[in-house]
C-alpha positions in Angstrom: 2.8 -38.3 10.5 -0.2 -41.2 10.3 -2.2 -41.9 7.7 -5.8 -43.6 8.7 -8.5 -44.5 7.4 -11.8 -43.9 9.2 -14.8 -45.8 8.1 -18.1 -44.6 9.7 -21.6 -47.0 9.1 -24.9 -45.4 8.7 -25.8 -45.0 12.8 -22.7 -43.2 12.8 -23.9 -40.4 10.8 -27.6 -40.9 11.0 -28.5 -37.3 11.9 -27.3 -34.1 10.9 -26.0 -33.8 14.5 -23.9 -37.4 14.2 -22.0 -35.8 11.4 -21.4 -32.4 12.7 -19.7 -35.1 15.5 -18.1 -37.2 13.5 -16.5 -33.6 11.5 -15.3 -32.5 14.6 -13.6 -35.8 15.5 -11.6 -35.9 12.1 -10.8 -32.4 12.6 -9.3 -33.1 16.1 -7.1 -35.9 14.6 -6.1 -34.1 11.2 -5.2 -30.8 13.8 -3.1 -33.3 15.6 -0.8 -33.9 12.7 -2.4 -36.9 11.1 -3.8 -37.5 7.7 -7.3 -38.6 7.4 -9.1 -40.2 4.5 -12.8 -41.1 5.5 -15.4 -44.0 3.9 -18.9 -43.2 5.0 -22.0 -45.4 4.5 -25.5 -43.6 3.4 -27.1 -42.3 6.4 -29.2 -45.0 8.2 -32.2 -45.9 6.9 -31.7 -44.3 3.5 -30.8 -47.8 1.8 -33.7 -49.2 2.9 -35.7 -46.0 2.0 -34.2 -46.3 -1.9 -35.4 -49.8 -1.9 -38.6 -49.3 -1.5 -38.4 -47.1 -4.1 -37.4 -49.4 -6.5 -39.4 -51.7 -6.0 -43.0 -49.7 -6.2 -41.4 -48.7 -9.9 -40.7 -52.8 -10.6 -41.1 -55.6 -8.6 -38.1 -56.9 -9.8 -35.4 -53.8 -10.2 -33.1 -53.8 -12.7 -29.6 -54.1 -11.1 -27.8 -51.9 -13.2 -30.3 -49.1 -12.2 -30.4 -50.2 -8.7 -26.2 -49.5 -8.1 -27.3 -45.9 -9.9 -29.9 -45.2 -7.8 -28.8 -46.9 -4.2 -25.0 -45.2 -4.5 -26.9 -41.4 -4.3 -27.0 -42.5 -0.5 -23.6 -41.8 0.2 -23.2 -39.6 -2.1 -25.5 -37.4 0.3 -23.5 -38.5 3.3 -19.7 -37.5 1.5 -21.6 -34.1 0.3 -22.7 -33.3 4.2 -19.9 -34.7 6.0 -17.5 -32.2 3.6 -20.0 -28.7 4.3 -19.4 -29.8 8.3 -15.6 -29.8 7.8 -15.5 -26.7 5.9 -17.8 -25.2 8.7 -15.1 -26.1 11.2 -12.1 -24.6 9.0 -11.2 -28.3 8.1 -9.9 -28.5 4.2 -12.0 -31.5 2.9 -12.8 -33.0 -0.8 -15.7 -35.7 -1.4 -15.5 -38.3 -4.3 -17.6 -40.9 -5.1 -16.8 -44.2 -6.2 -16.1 -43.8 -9.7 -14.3 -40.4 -9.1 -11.4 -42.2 -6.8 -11.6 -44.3 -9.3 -12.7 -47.5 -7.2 -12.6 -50.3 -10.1 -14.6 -53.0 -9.6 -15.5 -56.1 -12.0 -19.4 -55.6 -13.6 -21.1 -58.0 -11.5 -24.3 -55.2 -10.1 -25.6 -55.5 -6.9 -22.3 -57.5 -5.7 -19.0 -55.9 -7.3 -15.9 -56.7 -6.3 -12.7 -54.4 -6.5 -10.0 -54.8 -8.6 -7.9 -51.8 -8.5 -7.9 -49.1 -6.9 -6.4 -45.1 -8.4 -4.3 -43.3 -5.2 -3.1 -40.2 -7.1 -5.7 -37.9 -6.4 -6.3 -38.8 -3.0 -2.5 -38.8 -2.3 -2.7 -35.6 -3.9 -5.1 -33.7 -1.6 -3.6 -35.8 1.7 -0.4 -33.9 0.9 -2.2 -30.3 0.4 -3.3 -30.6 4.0 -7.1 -31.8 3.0 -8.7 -34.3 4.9 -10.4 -36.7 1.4 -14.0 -38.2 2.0 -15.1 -41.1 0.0 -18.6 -43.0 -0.6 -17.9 -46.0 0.8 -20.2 -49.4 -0.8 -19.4 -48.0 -4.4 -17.2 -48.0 -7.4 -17.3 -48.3 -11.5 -16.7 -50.9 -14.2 -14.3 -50.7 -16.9 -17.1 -49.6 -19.3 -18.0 -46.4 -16.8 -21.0 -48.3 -14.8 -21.5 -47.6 -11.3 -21.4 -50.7 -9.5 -22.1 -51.0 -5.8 -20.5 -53.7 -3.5 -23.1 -55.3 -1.7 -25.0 -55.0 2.0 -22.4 -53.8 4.1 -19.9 -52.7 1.3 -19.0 -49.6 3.0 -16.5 -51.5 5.3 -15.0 -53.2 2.3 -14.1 -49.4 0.8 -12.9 -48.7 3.7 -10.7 -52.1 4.3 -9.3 -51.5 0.1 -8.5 -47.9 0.7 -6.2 -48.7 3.9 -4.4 -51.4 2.2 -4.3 -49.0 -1.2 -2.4 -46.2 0.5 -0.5 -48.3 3.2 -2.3 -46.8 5.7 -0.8 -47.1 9.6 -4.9 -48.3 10.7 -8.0 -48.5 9.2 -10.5 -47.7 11.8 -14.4 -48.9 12.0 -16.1 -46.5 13.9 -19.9 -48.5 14.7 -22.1 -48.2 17.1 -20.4 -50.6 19.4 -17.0 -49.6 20.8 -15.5 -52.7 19.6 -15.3 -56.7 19.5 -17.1 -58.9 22.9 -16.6 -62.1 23.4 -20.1 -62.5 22.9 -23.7 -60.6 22.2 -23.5 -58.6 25.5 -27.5 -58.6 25.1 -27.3 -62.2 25.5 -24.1 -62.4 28.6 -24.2 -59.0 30.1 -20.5 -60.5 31.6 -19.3 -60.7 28.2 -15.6 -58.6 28.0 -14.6 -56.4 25.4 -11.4 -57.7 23.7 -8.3 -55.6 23.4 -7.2 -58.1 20.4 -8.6 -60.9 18.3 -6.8 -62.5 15.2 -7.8 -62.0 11.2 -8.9 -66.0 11.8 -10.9 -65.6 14.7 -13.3 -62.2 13.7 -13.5 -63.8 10.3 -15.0 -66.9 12.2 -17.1 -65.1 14.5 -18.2 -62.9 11.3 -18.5 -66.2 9.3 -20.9 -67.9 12.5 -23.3 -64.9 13.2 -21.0 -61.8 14.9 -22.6 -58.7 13.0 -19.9 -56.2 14.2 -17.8 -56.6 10.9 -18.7 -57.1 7.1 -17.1 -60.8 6.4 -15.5 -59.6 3.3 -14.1 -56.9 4.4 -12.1 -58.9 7.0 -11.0 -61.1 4.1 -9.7 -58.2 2.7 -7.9 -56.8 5.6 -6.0 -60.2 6.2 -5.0 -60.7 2.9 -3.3 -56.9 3.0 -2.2 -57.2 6.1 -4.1 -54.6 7.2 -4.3 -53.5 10.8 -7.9 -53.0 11.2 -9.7 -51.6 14.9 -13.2 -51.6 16.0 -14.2 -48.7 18.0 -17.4 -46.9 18.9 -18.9 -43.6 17.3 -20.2 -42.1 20.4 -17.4 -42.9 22.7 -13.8 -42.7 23.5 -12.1 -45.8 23.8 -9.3 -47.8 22.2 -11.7 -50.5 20.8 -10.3 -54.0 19.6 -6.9 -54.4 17.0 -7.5 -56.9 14.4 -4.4 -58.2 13.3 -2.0 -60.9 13.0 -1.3 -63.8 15.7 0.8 -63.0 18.6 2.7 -65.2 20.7 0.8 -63.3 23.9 -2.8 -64.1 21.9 -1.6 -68.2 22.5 -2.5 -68.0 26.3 -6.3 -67.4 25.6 -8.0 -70.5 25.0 -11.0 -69.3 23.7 -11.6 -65.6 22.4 -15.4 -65.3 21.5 -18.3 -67.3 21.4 -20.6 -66.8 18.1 -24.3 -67.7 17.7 -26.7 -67.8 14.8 -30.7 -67.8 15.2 -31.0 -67.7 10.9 -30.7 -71.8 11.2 -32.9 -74.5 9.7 -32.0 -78.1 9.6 -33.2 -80.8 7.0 -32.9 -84.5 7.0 -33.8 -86.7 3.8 -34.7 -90.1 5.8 -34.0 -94.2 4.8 -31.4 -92.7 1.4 -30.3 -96.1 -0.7 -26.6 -95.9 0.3 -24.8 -95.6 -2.8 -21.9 -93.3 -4.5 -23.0 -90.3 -5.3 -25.8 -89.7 -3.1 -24.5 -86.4 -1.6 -24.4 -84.9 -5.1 -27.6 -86.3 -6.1 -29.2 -84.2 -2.9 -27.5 -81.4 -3.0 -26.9 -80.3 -6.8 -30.7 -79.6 -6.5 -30.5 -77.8 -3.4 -27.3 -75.4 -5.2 -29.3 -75.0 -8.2 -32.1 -73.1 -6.1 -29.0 -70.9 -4.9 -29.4 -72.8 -1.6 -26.5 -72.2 0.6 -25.4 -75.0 2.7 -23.8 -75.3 6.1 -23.3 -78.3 8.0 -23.9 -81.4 6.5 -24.1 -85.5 8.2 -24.7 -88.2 6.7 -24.6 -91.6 9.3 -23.0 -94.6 8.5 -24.9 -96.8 6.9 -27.0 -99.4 7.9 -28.9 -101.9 6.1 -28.3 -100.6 2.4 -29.8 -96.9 3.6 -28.9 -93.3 5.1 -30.0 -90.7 6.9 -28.3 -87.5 4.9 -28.9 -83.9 7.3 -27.8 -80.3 6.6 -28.2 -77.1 7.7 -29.7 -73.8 5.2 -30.8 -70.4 6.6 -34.1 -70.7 7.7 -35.5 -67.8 5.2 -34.4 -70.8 2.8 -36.3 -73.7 4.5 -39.4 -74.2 2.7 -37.8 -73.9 -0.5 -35.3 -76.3 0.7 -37.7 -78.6 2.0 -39.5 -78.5 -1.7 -36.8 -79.8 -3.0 -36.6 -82.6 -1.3 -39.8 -83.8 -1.9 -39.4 -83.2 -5.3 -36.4 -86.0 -4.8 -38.0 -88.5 -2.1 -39.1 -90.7 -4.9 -36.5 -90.2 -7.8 -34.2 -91.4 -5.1 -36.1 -93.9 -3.4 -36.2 -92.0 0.3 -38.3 -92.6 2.8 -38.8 -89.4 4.7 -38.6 -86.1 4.6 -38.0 -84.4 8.1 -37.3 -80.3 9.4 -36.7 -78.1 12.0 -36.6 -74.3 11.5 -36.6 -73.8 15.3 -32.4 -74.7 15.8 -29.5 -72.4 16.4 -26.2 -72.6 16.1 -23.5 -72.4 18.9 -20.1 -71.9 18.4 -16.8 -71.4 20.1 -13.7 -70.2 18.4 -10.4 -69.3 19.5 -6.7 -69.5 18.0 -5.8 -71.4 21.6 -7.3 -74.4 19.7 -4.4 -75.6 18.1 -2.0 -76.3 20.9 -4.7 -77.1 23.4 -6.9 -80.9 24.0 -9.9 -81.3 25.7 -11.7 -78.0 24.1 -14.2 -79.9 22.5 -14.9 -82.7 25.4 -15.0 -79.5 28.1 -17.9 -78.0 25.6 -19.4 -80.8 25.4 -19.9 -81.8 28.9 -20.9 -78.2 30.0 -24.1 -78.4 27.7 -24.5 -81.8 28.9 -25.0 -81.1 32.5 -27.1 -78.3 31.3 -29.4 -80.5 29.7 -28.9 -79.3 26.3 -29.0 -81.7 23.6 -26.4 -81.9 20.7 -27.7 -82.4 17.4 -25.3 -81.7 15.3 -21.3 -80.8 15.6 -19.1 -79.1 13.2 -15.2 -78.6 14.0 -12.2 -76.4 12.2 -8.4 -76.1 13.3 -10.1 -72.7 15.7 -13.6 -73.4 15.9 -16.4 -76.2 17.5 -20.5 -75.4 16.1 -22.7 -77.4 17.0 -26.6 -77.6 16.6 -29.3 -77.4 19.3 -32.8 -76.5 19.9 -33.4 -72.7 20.2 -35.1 -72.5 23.2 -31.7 -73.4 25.0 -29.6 -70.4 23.0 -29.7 -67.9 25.9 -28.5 -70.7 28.1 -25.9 -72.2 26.5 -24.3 -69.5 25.3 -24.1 -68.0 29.0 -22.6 -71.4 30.2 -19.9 -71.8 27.7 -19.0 -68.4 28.4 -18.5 -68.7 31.9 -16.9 -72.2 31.9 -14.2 -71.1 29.1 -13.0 -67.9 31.8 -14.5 -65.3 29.6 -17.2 -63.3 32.0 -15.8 -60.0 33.4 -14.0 -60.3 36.6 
């Protein structure tokens, strides 16, 4: 006998039909002698509905009040997803987050658990019933609901799996699993029967939406099998899990984009110690997140110092450095919010040369200029105007062998 956990995002049971589906697919697997426990998210579109809620009461929403009121999403969806099991003689018990008991720290809006209570699920898993939990939720130690933050749901069901030592954890989206790109973008790019806990958490880290970044954290730190797989079809989707000696022969294994980019440059900087700080303490105390950062060597007492923000931050970003132009004696301040980023990532990295020349040269002889580069031990970003996106992205993926045969 199994035990999974089955994790379905709001698309998955956006409709009263959806979860009458995704009933009858737990069913089949409980019938076949496995036990289930399922995470669900609210049903799309509610989040967003509670929201605006909120926010026509008080333009800034209190956050302890915004965990009560945004965790009544999947408390609908648990509710639902149990009357569709019982309607198709499937034993089935919903809890919410603070029933389980999911304990999280107190930090509203963006929780994070720290322990998780098994007995009662374990319980009802051994009477034969299939458990259903609100995923995106839990409670304090002082009885608070807390919620986990945009995407939480996969987190729940991530903790859960590793919890109860369960066989899988499965993430049923609407996507039937992991490509080696946006196939919107490549309509060549390959669905990949494997990736690596250091690989999705780089593609999730550089713009791949398929998977919550924390929750991959999570499942790598557990050890945690965890597999992708689609909602509306039947498939075996893509294991994430540990290196393998056969994962070694693929060079690269996905190629990750991000439009959200904006880059800065502070112009003609005196060239002292301490510079960096002095530019970017400012920048962190806006709650500024920075990317990649260059600063060039420099050249007749000054620097140019350049970095990378999301480009919802740019303006703000951009303030700030006028604000410091004069305190630190700059000459210019200089943006673009129209640059991407471009990145390819594979474990195949390690033991092979040339990956970052061959990338190179292919963007090259595409005409694509390189403003930027940022490299790990499995990964090569680099910066370029937006208007080249599509293209590069379509000629990396070719010239690393990863278009469909």
């Amino acid at each position: 006998m199994a035990l999974y956990v089955y994790k379905f995002g709001g698309t998955s049971v956006g409709t009263v039909e959806r979860i009458k589906a995704v009933a009858d697919k737990v069913k089949k697997a409980r019938d076949a002698g496995d036990q289930i426990v399922v995470v669900v998210s609210a049903m799309s579109g509610e989040t967003n509905r509670l929201v605006a809620l909120a926010k026509d009461m008080q333009t800034q929403p209190t956050e302890r009040e915004m965990d009560v009121l945004l965790s009544t999403g999947e408390q609908v969806t648990i509710a639902l997803l149990c009357m569709a099991l019982h309607n198709v003689g499937c034993d089935a018990s919903s809890y919410t987050g603070s029933q389980v008991k999911i304990l999280t720290d107190s930090s509203h809006t963006k929780a994070r658990i720290r322990e998780i209570e098994d007995a009662k699920i374990r319980a009802d898993l051994d009477a034969g019933k299939v458990v259903v939990v609100a995923g995106f939720q839990g409670v304090d130690e002082e009885g608070n609901i807390t919620t986990l933050g945009r995407g939480g749901s996969d987190t729940t069901g991530v903790a859960l799996a590793a919890a109860l030592k369960a066989d899988e954890c499965h993430i049923y989206t609407d996507v039937d699993g992991v490509y080696t790109t946006d196939p919107r973008v490549v309509p060549k790019a390959r669905r990949l029967d494997k990736i690596t806990f250091e690989e999705m958490l780089e593609m999730a880290s550089l713009g791949s939406k398929v998977l919550q970044i924390r929750s991959v954290e999570f499942a790598g730190k557990y050890n945690v099998a965890l597999r992708v797989l689609s909602s509306f079809a039947e498939g075996n989707g893509t294991l994430i899990t540990y290196e393998e000696s056969e994962m070694e022969r693929a060079l690269i294994s996905g190629i990750a984009f991000n439009r959200d980019e904006a880059k800065l440059t502070l112009a003609g900087v005196p060239d002292l110690p301490g510079v960096a700080s002095k530019i970017l303490g400012p920048i962190a105390a806006e709650n500024i997140e920075v990317d990649m950062i260059v600063q060039n060597v420099g050249a007749n007492g000054a620097t140019d110092f350049t970095f990378t923000v999301n480009r919802n931050d740019y303006v703000r970003a951009k303030n700030v450095l006028e604000a410091l132009r004069t305190e630190l004696g700059a000459q210019i301040v200089s943006g673009d919010d129209s640059i991407v980023k471009v990145s390819i990532v594979g474990v195949g990295m390690r033991s092979h040369a040339g990956i970052a020349s061959t990338m190179f040269k292919v963007l090259a002889d595409e005409g694509i200029n390189i403003q930027m580069i940022s490299t790990s031990e499995i990964k090569i970003s680099v910066v370029i105007a937006e208007k080249y996106l599509e293209l590069a992205v379509r000629a990396l993926h070719t010239a690393f062998g990863l278009d469909q045969a």
